[in-house]
N, C-alpha and C positions, 0 to 999 in steps of 0.2 A: 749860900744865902740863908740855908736854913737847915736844919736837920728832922727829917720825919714829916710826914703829911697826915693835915686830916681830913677825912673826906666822908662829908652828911656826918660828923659828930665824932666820926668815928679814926682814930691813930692810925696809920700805918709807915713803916720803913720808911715803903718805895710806892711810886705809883705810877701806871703804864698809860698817856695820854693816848687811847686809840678808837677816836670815836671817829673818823673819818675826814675827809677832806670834801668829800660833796654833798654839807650841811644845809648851807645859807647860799642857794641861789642870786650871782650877781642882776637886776635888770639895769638900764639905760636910762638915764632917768626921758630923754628922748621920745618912750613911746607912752610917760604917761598922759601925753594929750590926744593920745590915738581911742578913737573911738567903735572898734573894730573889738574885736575877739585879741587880747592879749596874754601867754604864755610863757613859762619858762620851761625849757628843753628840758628840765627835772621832770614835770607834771605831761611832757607828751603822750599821750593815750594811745598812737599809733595812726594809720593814718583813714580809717573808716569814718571821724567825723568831720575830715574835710574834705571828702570826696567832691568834685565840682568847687570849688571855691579857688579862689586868688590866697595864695599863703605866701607870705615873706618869709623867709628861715634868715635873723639875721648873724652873722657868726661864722665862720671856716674852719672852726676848730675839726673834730673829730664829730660829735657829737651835730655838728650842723650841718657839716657831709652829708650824715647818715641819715639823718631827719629827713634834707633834701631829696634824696637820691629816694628814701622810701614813699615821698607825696606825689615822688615824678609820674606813676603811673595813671594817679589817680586825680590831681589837682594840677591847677596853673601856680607854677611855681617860681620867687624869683629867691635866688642866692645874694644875699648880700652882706658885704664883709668892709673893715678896713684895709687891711692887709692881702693881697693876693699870695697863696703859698704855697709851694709843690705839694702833688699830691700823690702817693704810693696806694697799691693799692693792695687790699687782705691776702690776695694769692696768687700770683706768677707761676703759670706753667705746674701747675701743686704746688707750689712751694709759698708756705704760708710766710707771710711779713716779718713773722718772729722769727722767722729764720734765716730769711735774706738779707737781715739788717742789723741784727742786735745779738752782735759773735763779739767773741773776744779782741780780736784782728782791728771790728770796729772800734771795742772803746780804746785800744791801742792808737787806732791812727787820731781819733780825736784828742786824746792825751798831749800823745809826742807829735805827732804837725805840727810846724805855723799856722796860724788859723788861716790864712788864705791859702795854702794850697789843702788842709782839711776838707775846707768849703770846696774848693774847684773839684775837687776827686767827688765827692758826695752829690756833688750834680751833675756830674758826669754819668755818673753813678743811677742816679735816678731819672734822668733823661734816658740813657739808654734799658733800664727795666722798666718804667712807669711813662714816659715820654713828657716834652715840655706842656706845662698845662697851656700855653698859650698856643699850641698847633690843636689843641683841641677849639678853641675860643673862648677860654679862661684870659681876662686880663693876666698879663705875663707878670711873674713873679720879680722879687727883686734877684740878681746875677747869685749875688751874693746870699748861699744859704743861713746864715747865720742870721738875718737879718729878714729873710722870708718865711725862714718855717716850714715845715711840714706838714700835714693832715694827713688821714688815710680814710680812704672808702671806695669800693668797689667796683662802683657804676658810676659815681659822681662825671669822671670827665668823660665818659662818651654819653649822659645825659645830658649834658652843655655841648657836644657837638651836634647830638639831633634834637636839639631845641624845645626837647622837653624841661631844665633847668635853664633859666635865663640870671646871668651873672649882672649886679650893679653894686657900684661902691659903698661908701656907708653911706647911714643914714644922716642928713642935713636937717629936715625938719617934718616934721609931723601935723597938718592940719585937718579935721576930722577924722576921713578912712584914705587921703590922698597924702601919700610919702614921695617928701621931696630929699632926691639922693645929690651927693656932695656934685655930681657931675653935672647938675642941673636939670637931669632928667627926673618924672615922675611914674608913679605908680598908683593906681586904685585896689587897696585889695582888701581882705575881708579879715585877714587874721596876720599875727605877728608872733613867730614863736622863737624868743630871744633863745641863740644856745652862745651866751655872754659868758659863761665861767661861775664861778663862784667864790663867796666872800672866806676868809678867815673866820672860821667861828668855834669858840672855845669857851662859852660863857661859866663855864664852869672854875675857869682857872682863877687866882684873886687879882687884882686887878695892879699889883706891884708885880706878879709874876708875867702875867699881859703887857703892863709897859717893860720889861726889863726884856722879853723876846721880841716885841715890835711887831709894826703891824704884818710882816713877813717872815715871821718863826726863824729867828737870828737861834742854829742849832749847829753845833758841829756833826758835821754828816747825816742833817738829818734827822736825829737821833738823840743829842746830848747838849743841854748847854752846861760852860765850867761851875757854873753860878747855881745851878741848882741839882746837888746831890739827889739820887732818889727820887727825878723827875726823867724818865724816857719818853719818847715818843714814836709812834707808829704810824705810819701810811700819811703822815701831814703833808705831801710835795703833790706837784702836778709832777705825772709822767707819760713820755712816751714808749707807747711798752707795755708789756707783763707788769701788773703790779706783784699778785700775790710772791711770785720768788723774791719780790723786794723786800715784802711785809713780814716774811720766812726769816730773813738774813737778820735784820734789822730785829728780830724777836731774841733769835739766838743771841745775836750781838749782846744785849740787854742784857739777857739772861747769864750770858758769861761773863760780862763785867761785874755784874753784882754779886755772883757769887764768887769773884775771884779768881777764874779762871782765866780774865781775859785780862789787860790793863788798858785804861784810857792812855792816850797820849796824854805829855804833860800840858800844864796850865797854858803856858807859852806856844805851844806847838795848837792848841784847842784855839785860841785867841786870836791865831795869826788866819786860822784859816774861817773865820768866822770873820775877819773886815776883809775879805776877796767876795767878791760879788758872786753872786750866785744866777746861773740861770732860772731862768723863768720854769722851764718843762725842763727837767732830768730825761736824759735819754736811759733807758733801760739798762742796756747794756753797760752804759759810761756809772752808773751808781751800783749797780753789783759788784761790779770790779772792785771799787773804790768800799762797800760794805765787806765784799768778803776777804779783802785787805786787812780790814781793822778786826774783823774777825780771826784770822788766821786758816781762812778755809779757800784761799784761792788758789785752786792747784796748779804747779806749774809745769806746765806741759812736756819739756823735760825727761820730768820724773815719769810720765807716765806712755812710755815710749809706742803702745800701740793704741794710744786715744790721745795722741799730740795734735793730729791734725782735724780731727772734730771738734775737741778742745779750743783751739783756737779759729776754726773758719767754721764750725758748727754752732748751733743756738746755744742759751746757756742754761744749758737745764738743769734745775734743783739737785739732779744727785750727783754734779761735779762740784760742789759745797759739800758731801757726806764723802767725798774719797779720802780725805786727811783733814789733818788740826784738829779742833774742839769738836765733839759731837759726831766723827766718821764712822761711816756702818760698813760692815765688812761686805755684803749686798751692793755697795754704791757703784761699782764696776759694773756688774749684772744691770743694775735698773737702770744706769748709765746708757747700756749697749741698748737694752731692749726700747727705752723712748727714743734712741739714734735710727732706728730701724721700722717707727713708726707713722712716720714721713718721709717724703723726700728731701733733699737737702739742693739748693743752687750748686751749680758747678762752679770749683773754685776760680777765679781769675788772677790767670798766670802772673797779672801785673799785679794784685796785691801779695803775691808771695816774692816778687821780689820788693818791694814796700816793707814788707814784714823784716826783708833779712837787712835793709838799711836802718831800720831802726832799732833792730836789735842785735846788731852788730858790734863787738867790741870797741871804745871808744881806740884811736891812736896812741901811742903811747907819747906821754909828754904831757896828756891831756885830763 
């Protein structure tokens, strides 16, 4: 589209778009008739100034979890959301979420499944570590995770079993400080603290490069559109997950295409994967994979025959990106073992090692 950028006056090559993804606070537009204390989960101050008050947290992302669960001790609190969606929680038995969830193995099965039996395993999965939210007294999720979602927080669902967090659907209508929810039921409360997400905001860009990415950053992986040489981009995605190892990958990436070290895929190959629709939230694991692919830094376990199987059912920790291809430190094995040995890890489950050996099983021959 162009060649060279200028930015405040000023020429350059290339330029690294990375100013963030949680700029511009989305609100509803719903609670601007509310006459109450209204917020957005950006500007939360914690929970000392609502001590005693009625607080709505509306929203079940991550962020409205966490809001909740932190007012539970101190406020009357209700959770209210569109979407009911499983919830995991930060740490099982020590074993932190980043690690029970977001291995190799996983973005493997999410890949190569059918997406319905993906889904069934993954909520099997999290029923049996995290348990169904509706045996707590979470309105019950959809069957199908795809479709439900996940959140994560700590305490959220045994606060909604001892009725310190009380659960209601969205919001219907708003008339002074009384919230009327989709299910007919109401509420009096004194504050509203949207944790709704956040808008797309890039005002910086010119406004032909704004429409030609759209209102949802049309980029190949992320990262690249074909259309504009010398324009990357960093941390623009919702994820679930680690960011920074994402923001790590996705630098280098950058960095080794532009100086040649790396190659884009071609035009055609950029194009096709840019009209497949894209998820909403990237799962961690599933774009690592897929960045240090395009990188050339995703080790394959294989090769590395006495860290095959942390490598793959183990977290993915930044120094298995430094064991080969662009950028590898001869350290990466060392600093490898010593983060492996800094936590505990889930014990592997027998059934996804045979899972693992059907999908990467040579195919028949003929085939």
């Amino acid at each position: 589209m162009r060649s060279g950028w200028t930015v405040d006056g000023e020429p350059f090559d290339a330029v690294i778009a990375a100013s963030g993804r949680f700029r511009k606070p989305a609100l509803p537009g719903v609670v601007d008739s509310f006459r109450g204390e209204a917020l957005h989960a950006f500007s939360y101050p914690g929970a000392d100034p609502f001590r005693g008050r009625a607080v709505l947290v509306y929203g079940n992302g991550i962020s409205g979890l966490e809001i909740a669960s932190d007012l539970a001790p101190h406020a009357r609190v209700i959770s209210a959301f569109r979407k009911p969606r499983y919830v995991i929680q930060k740490v099982v038995e020590g074993v932190s979420s980043d690690w029970q969830w977001y291995t190799l193995f996983g973005a493997l099965e999410r890949r190569m499944l059918p997406g319905d039996e993906w889904s069934r395993r993954q909520r099997e999965r999290i029923e049996r570590v995290a348990g169904n939210p509706a045996d707590f007294g979470v309105p019950a999720p959809d069957p199908d995770v795809r479709v439900a979602g996940v959140s994560l927080c700590q305490e959220y669902l045994a606060q909604v079993r001892d009725g310190s967090v009380a659960c209601r659907p969205s919001i219907a209508s708003i008339k002074g400080r009384t919230v009327t929810f989709t299910d007919g039921s109401t509420a009096d409360v004194d504050v509203i603290i949207c944790a709704t997400g956040y808008e797309v905001d890039l005002p910086y860009l010119s406004a032909d490069v704004r429409r030609l990415l759209g209102p949802n950053l049309a980029l190949y992986q992320r990262t690249f559109h074909p259309d504009l040489t010398g324009l990357g981009f960093i941390g623009q995605f919702l994820a679930q997950g680690p960011y920074l190892p994402l923001l790590e990958l996705q630098a280098r990436w950058i960095v080794a295409v532009w100086s040649g070290e790396v190659a884009l895929p071609d035009d055609a190959r950029m194009r096709s994967v840019l009209a497949q629709p894209r998820p909403p939230l990237d799962a961690h694991n599933a774009l690592a994979l897929t960045l240090s692919e395009e990188l050339g830094v995703a080790p394959q376990p294989i090769e590395w025959q006495e860290l095959a199987e942390p490598l793959v059912f183990g977290p993915m920790l930044p120094p298995r990106y430094r064991l080969s291809g662009p950028g590898a430190t001869a350290d990466a094995r060392a600093s490898f073992a010593q983060q492996l040995a800094a936590s505990p890890q889930a014990p592997i489950d027998p059934a996804d090692v045979e899972t693992l050996h059907r999908l990467t099983a040579p195919l028949p021959s003929g085939r």
